[in-house]
MIKOLGU-871011 format. One record per atom (N, C-alpha, C): residue in one letter; atom name; chain; x, y, z. Coordinates in steps of 0.02 Angstrom, whole numbers, plus 50000, padded with zeros to 5 digits. Last residue first. Example, Ala and Ser with C-alpha at 12.3 -4.5 7.8 and 13.67 -1.06 7.14 Angstrom:
BEGIN
REC residu atome chaine    c1    c2    c3
REC      S     N      A 50642 49888 50354
REC      S    CA      A 50684 49947 50357
REC      S     C      A 50645 50002 50394
REC      A     N      A 50660 49716 50390
REC      A    CA      A 50615 49775 50390
REC      A     C      A 50660 49835 50390
REM end
This chain:
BEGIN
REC residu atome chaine    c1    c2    c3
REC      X     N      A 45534 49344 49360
REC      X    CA      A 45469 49308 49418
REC      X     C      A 45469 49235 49419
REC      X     N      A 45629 49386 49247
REC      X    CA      A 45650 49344 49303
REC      X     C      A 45587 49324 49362
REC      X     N      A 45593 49463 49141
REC      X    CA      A 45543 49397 49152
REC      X     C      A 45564 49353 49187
REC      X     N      A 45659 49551 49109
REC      X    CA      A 45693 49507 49100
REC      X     C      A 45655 49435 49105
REC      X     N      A 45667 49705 49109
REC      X    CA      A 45604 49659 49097
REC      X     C      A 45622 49595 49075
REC      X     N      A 45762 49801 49161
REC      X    CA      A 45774 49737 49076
REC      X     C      A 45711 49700 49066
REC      X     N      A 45721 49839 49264
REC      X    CA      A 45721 49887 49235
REC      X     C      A 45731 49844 49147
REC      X     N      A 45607 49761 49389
REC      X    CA      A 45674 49752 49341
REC      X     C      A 45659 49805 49261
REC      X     N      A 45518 49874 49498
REC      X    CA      A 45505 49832 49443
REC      X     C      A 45577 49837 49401
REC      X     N      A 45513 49920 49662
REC      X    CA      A 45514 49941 49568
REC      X     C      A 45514 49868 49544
REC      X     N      A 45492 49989 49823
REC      X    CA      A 45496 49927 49771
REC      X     C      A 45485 49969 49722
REC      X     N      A 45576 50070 49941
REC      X    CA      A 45523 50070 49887
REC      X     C      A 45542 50011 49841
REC      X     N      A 45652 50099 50110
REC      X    CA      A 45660 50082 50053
REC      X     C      A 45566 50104 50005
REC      X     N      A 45755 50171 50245
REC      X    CA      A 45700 50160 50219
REC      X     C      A 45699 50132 50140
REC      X     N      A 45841 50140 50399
REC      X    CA      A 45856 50142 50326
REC      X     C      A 45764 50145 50300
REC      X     N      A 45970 50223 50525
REC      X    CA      A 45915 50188 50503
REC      X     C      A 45907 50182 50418
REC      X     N      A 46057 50321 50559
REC      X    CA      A 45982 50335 50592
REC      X     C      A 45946 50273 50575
REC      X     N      A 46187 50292 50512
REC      X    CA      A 46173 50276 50565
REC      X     C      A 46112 50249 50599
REC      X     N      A 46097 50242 50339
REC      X    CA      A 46147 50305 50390
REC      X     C      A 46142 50265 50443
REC      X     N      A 46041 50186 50195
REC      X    CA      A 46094 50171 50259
REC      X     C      A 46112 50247 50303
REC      X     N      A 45921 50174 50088
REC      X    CA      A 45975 50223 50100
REC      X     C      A 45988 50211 50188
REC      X     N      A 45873 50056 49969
REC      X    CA      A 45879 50058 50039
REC      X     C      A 45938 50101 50059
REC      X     N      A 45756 49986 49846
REC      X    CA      A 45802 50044 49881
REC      X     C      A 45806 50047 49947
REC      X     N      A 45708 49838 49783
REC      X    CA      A 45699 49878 49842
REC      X     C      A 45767 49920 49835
REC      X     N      A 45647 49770 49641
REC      X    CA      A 45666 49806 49670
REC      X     C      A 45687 49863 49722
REC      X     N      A 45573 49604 49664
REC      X    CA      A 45557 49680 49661
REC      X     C      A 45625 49702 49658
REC      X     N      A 45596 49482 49688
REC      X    CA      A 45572 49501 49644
REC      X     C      A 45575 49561 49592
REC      X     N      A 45729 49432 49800
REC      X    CA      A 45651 49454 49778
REC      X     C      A 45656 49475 49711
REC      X     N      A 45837 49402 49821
REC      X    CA      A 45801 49358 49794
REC      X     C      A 45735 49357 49791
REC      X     N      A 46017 49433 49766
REC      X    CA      A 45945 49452 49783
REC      X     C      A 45887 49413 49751
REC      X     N      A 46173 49402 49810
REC      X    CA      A 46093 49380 49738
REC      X     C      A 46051 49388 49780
REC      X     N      A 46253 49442 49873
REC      X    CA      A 46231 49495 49833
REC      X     C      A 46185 49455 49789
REC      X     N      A 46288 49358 49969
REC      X    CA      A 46253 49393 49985
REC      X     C      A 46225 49465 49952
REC      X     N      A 46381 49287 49874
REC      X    CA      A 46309 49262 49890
REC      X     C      A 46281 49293 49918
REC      X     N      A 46473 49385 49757
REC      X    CA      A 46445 49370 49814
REC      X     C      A 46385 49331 49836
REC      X     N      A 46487 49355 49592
REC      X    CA      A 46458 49403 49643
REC      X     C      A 46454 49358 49701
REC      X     N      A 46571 49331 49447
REC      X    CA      A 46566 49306 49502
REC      X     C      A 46542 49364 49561
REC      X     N      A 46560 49285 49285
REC      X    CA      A 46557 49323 49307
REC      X     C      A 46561 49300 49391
REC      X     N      A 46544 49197 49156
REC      X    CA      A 46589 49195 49209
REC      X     C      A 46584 49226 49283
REC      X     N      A 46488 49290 49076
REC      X    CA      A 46454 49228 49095
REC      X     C      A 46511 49194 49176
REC      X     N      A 46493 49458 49136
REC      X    CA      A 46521 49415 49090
REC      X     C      A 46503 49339 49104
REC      X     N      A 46505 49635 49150
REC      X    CA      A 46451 49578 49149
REC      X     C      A 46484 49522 49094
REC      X     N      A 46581 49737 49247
REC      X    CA      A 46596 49698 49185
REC      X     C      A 46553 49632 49169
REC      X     N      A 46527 49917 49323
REC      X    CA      A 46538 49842 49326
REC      X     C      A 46551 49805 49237
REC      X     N      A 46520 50031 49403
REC      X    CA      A 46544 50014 49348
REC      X     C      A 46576 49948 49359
REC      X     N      A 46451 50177 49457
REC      X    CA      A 46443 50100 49468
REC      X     C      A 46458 50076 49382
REC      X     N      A 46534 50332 49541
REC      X    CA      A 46489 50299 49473
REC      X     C      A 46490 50226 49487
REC      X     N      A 46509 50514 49587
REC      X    CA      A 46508 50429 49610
REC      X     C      A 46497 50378 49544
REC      X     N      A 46564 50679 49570
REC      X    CA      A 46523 50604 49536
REC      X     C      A 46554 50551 49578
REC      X     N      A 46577 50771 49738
REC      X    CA      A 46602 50712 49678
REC      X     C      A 46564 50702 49642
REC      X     N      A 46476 50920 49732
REC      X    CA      A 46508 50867 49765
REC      X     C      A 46547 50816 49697
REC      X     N      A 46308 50960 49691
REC      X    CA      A 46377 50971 49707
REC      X     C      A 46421 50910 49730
REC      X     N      A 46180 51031 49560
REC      X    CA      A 46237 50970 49587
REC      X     C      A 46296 50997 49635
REC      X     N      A 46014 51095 49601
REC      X    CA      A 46096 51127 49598
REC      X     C      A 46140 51041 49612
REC      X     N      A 45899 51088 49636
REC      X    CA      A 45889 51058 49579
REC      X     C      A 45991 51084 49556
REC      X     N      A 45873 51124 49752
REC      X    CA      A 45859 51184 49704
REC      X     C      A 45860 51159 49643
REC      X     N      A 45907 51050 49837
REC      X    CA      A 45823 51048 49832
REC      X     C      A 45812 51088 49788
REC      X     N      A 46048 50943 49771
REC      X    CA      A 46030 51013 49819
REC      X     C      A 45954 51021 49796
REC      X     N      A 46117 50809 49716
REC      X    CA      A 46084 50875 49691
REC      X     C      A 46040 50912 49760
REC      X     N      A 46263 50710 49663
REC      X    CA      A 46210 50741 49737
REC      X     C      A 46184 50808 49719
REC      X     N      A 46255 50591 49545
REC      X    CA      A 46298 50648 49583
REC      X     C      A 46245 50675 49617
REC      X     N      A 46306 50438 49441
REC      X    CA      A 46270 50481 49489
REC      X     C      A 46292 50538 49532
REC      X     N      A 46351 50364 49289
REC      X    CA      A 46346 50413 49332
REC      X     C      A 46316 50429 49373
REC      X     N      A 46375 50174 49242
REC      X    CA      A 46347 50251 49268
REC      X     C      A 46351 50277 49314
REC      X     N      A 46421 50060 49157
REC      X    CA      A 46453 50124 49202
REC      X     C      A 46391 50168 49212
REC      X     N      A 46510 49914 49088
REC      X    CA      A 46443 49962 49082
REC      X     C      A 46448 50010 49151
REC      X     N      A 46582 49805 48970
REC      X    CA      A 46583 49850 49035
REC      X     C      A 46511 49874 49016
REC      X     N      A 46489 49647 48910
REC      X    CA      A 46525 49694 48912
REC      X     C      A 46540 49750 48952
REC      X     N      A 46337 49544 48860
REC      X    CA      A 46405 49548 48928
REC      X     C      A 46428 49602 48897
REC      X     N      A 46167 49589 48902
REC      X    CA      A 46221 49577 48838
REC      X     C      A 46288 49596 48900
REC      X     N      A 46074 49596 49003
REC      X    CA      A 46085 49506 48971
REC      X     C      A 46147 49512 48922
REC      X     N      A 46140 49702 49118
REC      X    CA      A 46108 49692 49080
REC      X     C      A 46105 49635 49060
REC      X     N      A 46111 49700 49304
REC      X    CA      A 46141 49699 49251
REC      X     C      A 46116 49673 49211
REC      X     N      A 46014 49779 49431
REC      X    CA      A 46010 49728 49401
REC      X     C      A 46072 49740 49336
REC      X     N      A 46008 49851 49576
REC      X    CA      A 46035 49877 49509
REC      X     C      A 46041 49799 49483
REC      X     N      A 45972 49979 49709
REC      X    CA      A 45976 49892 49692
REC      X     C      A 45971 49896 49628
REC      X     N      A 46083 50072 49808
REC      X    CA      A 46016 50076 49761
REC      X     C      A 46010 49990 49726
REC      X     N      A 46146 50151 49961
REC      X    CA      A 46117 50099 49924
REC      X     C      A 46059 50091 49862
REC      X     N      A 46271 50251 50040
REC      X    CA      A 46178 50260 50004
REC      X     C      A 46181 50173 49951
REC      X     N      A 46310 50291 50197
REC      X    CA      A 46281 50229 50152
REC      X     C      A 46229 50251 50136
REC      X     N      A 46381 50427 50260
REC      X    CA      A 46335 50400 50256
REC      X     C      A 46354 50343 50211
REC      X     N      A 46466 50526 50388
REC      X    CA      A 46482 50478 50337
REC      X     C      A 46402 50447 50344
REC      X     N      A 46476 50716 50419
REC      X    CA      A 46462 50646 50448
REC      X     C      A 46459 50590 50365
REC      X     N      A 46527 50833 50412
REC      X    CA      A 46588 50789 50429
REC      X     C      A 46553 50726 50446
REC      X     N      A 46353 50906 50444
REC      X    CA      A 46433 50930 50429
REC      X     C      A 46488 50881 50436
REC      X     N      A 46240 50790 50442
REC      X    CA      A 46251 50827 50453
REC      X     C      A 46329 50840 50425
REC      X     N      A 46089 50773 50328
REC      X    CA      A 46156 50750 50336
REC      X     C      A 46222 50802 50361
REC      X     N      A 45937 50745 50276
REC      X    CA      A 45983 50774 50298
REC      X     C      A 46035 50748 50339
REC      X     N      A 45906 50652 50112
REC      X    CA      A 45890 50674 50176
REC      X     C      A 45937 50736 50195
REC      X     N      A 45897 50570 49989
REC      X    CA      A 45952 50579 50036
REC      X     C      A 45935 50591 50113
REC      X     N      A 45798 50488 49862
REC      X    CA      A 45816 50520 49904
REC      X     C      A 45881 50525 49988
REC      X     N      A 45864 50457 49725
REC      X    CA      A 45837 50423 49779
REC      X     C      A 45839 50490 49820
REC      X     N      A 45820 50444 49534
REC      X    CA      A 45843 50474 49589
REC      X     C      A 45814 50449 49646
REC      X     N      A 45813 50334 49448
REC      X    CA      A 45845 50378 49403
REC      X     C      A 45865 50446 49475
REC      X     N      A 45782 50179 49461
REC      X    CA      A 45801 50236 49502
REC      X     C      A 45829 50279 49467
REC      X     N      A 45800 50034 49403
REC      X    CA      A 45733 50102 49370
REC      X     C      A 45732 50136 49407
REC      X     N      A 45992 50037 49343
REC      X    CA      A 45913 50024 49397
REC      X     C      A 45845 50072 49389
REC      X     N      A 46074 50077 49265
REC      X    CA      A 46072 49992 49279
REC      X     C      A 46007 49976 49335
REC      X     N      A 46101 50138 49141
REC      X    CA      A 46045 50163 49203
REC      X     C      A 46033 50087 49182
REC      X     N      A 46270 50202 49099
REC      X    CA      A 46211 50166 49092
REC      X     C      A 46170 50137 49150
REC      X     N      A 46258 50399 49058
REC      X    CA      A 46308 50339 49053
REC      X     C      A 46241 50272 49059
REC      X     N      A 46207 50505 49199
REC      X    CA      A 46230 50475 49146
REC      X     C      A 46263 50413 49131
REC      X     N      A 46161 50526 49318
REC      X    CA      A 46144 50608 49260
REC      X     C      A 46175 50570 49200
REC      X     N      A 46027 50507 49463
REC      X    CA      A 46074 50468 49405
REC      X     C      A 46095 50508 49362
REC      X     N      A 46059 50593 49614
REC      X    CA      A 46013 50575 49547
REC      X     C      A 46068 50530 49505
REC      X     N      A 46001 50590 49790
REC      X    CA      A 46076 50569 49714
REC      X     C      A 46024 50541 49663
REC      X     N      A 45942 50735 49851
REC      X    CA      A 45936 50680 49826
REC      X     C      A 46024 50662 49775
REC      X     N      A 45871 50837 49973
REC      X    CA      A 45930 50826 49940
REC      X     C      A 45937 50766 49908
REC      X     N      A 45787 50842 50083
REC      X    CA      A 45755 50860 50010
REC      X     C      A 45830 50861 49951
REC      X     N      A 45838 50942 50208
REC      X    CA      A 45796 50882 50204
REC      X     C      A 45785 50900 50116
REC      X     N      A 46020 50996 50202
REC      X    CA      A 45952 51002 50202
REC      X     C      A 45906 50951 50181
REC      X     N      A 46188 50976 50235
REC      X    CA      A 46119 50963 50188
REC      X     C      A 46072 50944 50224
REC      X     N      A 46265 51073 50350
REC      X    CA      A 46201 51009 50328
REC      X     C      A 46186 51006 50292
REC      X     N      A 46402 51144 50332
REC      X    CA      A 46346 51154 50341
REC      X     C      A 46310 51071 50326
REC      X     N      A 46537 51170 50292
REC      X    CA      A 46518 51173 50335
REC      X     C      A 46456 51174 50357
REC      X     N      A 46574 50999 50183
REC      X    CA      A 46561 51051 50189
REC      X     C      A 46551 51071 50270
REC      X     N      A 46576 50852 50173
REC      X    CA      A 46635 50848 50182
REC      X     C      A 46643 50964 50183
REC      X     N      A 46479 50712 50213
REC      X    CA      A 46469 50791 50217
REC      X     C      A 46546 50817 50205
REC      X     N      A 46540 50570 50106
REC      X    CA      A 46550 50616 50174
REC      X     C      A 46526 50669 50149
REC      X     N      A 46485 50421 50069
REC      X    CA      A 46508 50470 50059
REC      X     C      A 46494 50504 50122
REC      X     N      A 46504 50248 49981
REC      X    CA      A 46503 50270 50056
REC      X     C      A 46531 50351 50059
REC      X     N      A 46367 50141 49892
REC      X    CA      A 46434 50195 49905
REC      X     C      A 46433 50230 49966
REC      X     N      A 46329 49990 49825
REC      X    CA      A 46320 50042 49902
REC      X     C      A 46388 50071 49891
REC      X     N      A 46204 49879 49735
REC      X    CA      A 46271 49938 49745
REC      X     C      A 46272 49999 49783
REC      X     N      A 46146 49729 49754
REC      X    CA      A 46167 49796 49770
REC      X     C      A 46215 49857 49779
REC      X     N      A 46086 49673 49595
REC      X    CA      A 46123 49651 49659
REC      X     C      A 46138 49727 49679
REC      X     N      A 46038 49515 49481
REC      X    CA      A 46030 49592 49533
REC      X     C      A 46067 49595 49573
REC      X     N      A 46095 49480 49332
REC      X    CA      A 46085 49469 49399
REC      X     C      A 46088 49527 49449
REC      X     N      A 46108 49485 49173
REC      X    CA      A 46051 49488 49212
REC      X     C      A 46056 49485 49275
REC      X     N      A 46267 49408 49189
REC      X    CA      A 46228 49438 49146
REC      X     C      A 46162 49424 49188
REC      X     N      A 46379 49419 49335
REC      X    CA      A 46328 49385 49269
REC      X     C      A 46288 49417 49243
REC      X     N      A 46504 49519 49343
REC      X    CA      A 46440 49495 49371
REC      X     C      A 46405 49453 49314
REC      X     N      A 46674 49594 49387
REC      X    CA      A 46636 49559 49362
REC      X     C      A 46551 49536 49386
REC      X     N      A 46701 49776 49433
REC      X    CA      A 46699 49702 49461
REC      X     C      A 46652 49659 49398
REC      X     N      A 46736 49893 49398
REC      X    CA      A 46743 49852 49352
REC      X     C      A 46739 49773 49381
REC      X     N      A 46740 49948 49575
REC      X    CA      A 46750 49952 49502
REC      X     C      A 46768 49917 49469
REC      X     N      A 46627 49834 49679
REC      X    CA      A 46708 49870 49672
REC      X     C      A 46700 49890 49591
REC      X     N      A 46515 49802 49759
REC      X    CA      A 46517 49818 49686
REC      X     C      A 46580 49862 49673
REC      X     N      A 46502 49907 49902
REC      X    CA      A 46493 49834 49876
REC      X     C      A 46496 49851 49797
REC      X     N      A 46587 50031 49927
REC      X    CA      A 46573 49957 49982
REC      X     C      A 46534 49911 49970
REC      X     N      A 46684 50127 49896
REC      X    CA      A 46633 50064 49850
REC      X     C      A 46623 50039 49910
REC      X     N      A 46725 50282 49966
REC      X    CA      A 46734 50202 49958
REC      X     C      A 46661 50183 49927
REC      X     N      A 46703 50411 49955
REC      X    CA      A 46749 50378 50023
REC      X     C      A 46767 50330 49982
REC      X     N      A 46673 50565 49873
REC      X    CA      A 46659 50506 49886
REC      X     C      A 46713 50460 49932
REC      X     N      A 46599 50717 49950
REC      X    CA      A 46661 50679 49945
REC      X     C      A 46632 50615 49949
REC      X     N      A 46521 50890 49958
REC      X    CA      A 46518 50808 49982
REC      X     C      A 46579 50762 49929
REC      X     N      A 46444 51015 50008
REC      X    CA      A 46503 50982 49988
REC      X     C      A 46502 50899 50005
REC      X     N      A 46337 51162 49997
REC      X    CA      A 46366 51127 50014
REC      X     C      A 46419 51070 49997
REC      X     N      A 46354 51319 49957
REC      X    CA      A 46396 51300 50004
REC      X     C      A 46390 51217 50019
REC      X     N      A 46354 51371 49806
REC      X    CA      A 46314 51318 49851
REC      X     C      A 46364 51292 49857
REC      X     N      A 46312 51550 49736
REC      X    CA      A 46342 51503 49780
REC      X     C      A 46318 51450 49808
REC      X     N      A 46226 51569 49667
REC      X    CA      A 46285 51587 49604
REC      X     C      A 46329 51538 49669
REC      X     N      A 46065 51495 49623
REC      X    CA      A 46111 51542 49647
REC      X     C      A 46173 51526 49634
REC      X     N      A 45958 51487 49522
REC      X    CA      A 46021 51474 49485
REC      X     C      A 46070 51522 49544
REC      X     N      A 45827 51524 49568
REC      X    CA      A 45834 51467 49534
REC      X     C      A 45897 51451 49476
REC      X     N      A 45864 51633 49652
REC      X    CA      A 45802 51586 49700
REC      X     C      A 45833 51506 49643
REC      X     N      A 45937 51716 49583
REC      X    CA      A 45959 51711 49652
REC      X     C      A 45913 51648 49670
REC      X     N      A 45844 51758 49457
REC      X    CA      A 45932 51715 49469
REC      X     C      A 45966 51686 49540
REC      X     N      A 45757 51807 49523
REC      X    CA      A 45729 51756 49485
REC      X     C      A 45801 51727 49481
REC      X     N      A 45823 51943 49555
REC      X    CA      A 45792 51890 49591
REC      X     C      A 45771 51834 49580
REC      X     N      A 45868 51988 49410
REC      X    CA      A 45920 51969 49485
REC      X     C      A 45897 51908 49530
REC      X     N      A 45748 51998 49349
REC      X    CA      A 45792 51963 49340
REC      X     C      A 45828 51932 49409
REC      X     N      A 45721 52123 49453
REC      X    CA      A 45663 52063 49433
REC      X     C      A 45713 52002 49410
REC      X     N      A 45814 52178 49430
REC      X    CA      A 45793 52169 49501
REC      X     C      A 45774 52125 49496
REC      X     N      A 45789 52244 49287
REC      X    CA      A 45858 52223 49308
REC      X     C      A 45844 52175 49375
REC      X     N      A 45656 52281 49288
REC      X    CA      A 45669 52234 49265
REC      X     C      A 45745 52182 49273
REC      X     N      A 45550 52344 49417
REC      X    CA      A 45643 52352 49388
REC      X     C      A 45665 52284 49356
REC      X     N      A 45425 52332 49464
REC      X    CA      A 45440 52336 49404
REC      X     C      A 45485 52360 49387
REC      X     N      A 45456 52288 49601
REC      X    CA      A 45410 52349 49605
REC      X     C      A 45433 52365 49518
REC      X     N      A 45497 52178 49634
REC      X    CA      A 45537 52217 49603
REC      X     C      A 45521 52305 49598
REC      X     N      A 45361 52101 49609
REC      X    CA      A 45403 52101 49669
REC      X     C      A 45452 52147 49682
REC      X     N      A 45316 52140 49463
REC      X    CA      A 45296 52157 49533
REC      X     C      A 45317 52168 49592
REC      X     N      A 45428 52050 49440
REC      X    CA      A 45436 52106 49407
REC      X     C      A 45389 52152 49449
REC      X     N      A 45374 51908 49496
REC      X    CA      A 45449 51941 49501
REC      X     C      A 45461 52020 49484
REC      X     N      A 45257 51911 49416
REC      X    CA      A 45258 51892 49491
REC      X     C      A 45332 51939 49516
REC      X     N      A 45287 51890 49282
REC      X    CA      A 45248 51956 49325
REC      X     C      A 45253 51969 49380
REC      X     N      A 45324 51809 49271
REC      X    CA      A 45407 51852 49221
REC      X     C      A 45346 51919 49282
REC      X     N      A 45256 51727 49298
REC      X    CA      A 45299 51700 49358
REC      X     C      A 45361 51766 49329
REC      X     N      A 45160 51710 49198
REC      X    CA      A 45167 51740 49249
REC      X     C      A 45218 51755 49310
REC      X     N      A 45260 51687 49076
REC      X    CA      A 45218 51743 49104
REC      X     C      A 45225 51776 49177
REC      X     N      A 45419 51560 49153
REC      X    CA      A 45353 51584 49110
REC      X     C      A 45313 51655 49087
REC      X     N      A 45560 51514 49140
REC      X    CA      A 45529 51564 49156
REC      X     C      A 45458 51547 49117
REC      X     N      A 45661 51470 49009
REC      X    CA      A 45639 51459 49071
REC      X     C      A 45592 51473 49113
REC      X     N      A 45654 51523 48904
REC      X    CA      A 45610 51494 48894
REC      X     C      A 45604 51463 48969
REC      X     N      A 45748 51680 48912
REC      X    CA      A 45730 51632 48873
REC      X     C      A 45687 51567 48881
REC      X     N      A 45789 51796 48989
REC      X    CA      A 45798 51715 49049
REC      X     C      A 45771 51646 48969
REC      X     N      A 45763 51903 48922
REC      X    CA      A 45826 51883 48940
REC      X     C      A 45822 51821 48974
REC      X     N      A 45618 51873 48884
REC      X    CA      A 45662 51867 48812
REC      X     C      A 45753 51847 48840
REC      X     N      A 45563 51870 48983
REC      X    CA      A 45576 51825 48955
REC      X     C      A 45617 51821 48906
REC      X     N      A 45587 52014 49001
REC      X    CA      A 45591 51987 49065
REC      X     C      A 45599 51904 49032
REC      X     N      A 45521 52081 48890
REC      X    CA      A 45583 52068 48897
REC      X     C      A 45613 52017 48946
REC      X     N      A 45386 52048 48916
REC      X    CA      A 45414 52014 48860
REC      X     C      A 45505 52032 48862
REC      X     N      A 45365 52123 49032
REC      X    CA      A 45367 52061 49042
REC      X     C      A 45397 52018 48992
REC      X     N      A 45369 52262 48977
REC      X    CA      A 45438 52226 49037
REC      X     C      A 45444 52169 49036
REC      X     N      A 45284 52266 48903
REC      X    CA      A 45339 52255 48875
REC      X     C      A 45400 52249 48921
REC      X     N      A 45192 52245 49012
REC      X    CA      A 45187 52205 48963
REC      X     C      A 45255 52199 48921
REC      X     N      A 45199 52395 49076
REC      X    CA      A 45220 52297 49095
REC      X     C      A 45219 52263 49053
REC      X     N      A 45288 52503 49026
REC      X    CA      A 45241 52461 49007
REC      X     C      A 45266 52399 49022
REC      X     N      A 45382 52603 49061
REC      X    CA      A 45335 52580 49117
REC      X     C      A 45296 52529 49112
REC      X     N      A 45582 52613 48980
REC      X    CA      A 45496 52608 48991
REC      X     C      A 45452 52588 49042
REC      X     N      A 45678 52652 48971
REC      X    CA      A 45638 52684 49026
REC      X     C      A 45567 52665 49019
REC      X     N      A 45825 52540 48997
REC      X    CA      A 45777 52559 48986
REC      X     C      A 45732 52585 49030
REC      X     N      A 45978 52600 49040
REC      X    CA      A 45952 52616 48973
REC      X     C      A 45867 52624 48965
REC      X     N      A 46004 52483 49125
REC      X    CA      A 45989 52542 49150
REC      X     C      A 45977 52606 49100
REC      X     N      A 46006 52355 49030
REC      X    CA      A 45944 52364 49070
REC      X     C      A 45943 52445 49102
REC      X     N      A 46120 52371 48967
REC      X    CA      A 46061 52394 48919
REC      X     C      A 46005 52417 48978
REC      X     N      A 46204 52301 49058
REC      X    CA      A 46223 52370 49034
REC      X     C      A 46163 52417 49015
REC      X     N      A 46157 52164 49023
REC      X    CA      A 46148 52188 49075
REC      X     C      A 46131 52278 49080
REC      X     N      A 46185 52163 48877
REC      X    CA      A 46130 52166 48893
REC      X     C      A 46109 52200 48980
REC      X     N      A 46329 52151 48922
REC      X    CA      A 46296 52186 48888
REC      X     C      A 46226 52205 48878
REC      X     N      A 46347 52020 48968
REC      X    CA      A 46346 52088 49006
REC      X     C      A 46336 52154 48981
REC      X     N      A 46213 51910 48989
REC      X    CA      A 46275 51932 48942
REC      X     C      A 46285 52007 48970
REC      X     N      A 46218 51829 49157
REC      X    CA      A 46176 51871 49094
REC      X     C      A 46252 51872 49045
REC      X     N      A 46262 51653 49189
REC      X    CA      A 46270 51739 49206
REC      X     C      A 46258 51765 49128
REC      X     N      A 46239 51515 49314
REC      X    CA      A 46215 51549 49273
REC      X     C      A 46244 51642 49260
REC      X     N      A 46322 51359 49374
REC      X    CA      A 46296 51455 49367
REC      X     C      A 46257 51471 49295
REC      X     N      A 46359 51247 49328
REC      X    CA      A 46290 51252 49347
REC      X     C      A 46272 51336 49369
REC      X     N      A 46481 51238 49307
REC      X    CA      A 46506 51234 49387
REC      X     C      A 46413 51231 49401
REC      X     N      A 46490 51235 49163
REC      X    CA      A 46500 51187 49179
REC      X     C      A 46479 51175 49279
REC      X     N      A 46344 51371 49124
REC      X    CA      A 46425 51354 49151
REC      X     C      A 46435 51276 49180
REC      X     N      A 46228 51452 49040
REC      X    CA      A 46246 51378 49093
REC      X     C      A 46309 51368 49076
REC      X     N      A 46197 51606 48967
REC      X    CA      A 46235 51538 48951
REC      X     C      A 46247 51487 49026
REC      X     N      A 46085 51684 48915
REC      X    CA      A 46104 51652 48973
REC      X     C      A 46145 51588 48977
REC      X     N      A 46044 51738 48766
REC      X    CA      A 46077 51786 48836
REC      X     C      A 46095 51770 48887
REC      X     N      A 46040 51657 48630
REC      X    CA      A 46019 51660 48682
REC      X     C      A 46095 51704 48722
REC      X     N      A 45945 51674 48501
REC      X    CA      A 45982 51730 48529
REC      X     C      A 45988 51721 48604
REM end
């Protein structure tokens, strides 16, 4: 029976009927505030946290809700971002089977505001060509251009292969373009010499102006390239 349907845009909104219901009820018993308090947000939410809020609220279950919607599904996110350019690994570029190499996209703040420290590009689909499923971003100011880089090995079986990534907000909110890395692995295949990488590891390395930081991983095919 669920009351909170997720919208393609990532909103969230009660059924409005139920809403309607909430100024209906008169009861005082926390307990049965609290079991409603979950019954409308459904398994998200816990106990305490249906108490914490409903407290906060001074026990208006309508309020309580509200607020719990506002902190972890707000209805607005102002920020914005635009993809520019591939700048290494063009779409559907060819590569050899198994060979690492780096794929760097080039995007813009393209909102009025900064993203905030704690903003990451996660991976959300399709095929996870690196054991990065998310990197971190940082902050980034209004109209400025960044380089994000992740190091991405291809698989041993040839054929296309693609995945998704898109920019998620500290709330755990997506905005902005999908970006995606979509390459054609084929014996033939042809990469750059300054794209065979020749460590071991896998290093991440996010580009801005400011500088770059990275982390090693481990080949995501266990390919027994050492």
């Amino acid at each position: 029976e669920a009351v909170v349907s997720t919208q393609s845009t990532g909103e969230v909104d009660l059924d409005r009927e139920l809403m309607n219901g909430f100024k209906t009820m008169n009861t005082t018993d926390k307990d049965v505030l609290i079991t409603e308090f979950l019954r409308v947000l459904g398994s998200q939410p816990n106990a305490a946290e249906g108490a914490f809020y409903l407290d906060m609220a001074n026990w208006n279950l309508q309020e309580a809700v509200s607020a719990w919607m506002d902190v972890h599904h707000p209805r607005n996110n102002p920020l914005a971002m635009r993809f520019v350019q591939d700048i290494t690994i063009g779409e559907g570029e060819s590569v050899p089977p198994s060979t690492r190499f780096t794929k760097t996209w080039r995007i813009r703040n393209t909102g009025a505001e900064s993203w905030p420290p704690g903003c990451t590009l996660r991976f959300t689909d399709g095929d996870q060509l690196s054991n990065h499923t998310e990197v971190t971003v940082g902050q980034v100011s209004a109209g400025q251009e960044i380089d994000i880089s992740v190091e991405m090995c291809s698989p041993p079986d040839q054929g296309m292969f693609q995945g998704k990534w898109r920019m998620c907000n500290p709330g755990g909110n997506f905005f902005g373009d999908a970006i995606w890395v979509i390459i054609c692995v084929e014996k033939g295949g042809v990469l750059a010499v300054t794209q065979q990488l020749n460590s071991n590891s896998f290093d991440f390395q996010h580009n801005t102006s400011a500088g770059s930081s990275g982390e090693t991983h481990n080949n995501p095919f266990n390919m027994g390239m050492e």
